[in-house]
N, C-alpha and C positions, 0 to 999 in steps of 0.2 A: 504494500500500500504506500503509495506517497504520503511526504509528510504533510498535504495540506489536507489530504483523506482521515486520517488518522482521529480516531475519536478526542473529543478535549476530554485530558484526565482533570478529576476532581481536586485539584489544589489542594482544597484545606482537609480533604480524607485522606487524601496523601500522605500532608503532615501528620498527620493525627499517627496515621500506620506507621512512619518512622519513629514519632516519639514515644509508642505505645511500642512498638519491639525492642527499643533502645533502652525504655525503663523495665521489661521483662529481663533483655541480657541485663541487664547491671542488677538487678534483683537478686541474680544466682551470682556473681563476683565480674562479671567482664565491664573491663572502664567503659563510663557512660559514650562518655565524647566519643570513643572510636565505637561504640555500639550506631552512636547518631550517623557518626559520617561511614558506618559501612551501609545502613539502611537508605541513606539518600543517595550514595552511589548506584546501590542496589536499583533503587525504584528509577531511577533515570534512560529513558531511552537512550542515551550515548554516555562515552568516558566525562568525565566534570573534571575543571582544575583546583586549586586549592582555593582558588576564590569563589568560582562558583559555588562549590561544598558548601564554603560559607557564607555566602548570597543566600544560600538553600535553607541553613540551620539559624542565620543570623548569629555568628558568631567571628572570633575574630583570625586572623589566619595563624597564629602562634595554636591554638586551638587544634586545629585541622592540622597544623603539620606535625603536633605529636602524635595524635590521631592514626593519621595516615602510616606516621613511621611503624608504630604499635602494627597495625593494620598490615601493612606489607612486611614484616618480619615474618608472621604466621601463614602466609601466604592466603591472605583472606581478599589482598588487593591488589592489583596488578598497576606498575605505575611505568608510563610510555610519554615519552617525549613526545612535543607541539611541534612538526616543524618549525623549522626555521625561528625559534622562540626558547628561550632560557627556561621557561615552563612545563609543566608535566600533567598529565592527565591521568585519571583514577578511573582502573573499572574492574568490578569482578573477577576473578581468573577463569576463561576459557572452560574449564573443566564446575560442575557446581561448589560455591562458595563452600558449601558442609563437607563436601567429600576435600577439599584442598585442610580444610583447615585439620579434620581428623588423621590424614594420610601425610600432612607434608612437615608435622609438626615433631615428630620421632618424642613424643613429649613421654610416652609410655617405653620406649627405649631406655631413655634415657635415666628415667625411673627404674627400669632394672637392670641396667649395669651398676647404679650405686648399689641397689637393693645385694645384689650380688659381691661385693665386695665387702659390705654388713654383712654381710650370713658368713662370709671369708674371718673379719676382724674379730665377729661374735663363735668361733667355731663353729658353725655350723650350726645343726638344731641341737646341740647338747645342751645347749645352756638356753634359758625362757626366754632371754631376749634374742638369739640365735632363733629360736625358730619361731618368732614372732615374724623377725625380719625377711625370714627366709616364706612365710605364708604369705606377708605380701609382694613381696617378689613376685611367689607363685599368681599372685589373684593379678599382678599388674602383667604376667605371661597372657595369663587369662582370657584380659581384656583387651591385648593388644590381639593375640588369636580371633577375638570375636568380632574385633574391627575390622580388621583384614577379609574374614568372611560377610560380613552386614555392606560393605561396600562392595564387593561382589556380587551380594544379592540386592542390592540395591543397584546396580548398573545392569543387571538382567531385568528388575523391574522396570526400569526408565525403558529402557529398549521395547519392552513389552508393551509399553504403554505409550508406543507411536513419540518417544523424544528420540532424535539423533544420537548417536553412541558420541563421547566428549573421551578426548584421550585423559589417563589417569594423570600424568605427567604435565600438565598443561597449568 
């Protein structure tokens, strides 16, 4: 559809949906500010710059650029240069935002290589903090195993359900 085809979205249920998902993530621990400015990326038909972001959220650009740094370290945003412009633009990554941030975060790795080296310092489960350490190890093996399977069957559903397959790596 051309963009003069294009239905007018609802502006202010717009806002509403960014600032109502943005205070859901920050509810459970994720920084407000990058919760706001991944939802207004999110909802935007094209990539946004740091001003626009905050054109969007009414906020100031100091704001948005820790934001954004938060944001693309986890790889929740993807950030692409303007041509011919000092500037950079923000948008989702290629692959879905949930599967980038579960998969590309090694955040449960990394959890149990320490974990692993606790169960080494505490010998092992001989002793109650040893195999304390060494259970959640196990539950963080676990739940890195369950991830790696739940996005598998979650990119067989997407397929299923008539979306384009999105490379995992993206």
């Amino acid at each position: 559809m051309s963009d003069d085809r294009r239905p007018a979205k609802r502006e202010e249920e717009v806002h509403l949906f960014v600032e109502r998902m943005a205070m859901a993530f920050a509810d459970v621990g994720f920084p407000r500010m990058a919760a706001r400015v991944l939802f207004a990326v999110m909802s935007a038909d094209d990539p946004l710059t740091a001003a626009e972001i905050g054109e969007r959220l009414g906020v100031s650009a100091a704001a948005v650029s820790g934001a954004v740094r938060y944001l693309t370290q986890f790889g929740m945003l993807v950030r692409e240069p303007v041509p011919r412009s000092r500037r950079d633009r923000y948008r989702v990554p290629d692959n879905p935002w949930y599967e980038a941030t579960i998969t590309k975060t090694g955040l449960y790795k990394n959890f149990i290589d320490i974990a692993d080296a606790g169960v080494d310092a505490l010998q092992g489960p001989a002793t109650p903090g040893g195999e304390r350490v060494r259970e959640m190890r196990d539950f963080f093996v676990f739940v890195q195993e369950e991830i790696d399977s739940l996005g598998e069957r979650w990119r067989a559903r997407r397929a299923a359900t008539g979306h384009p397959p999105r490379p995992a790596n993206s």
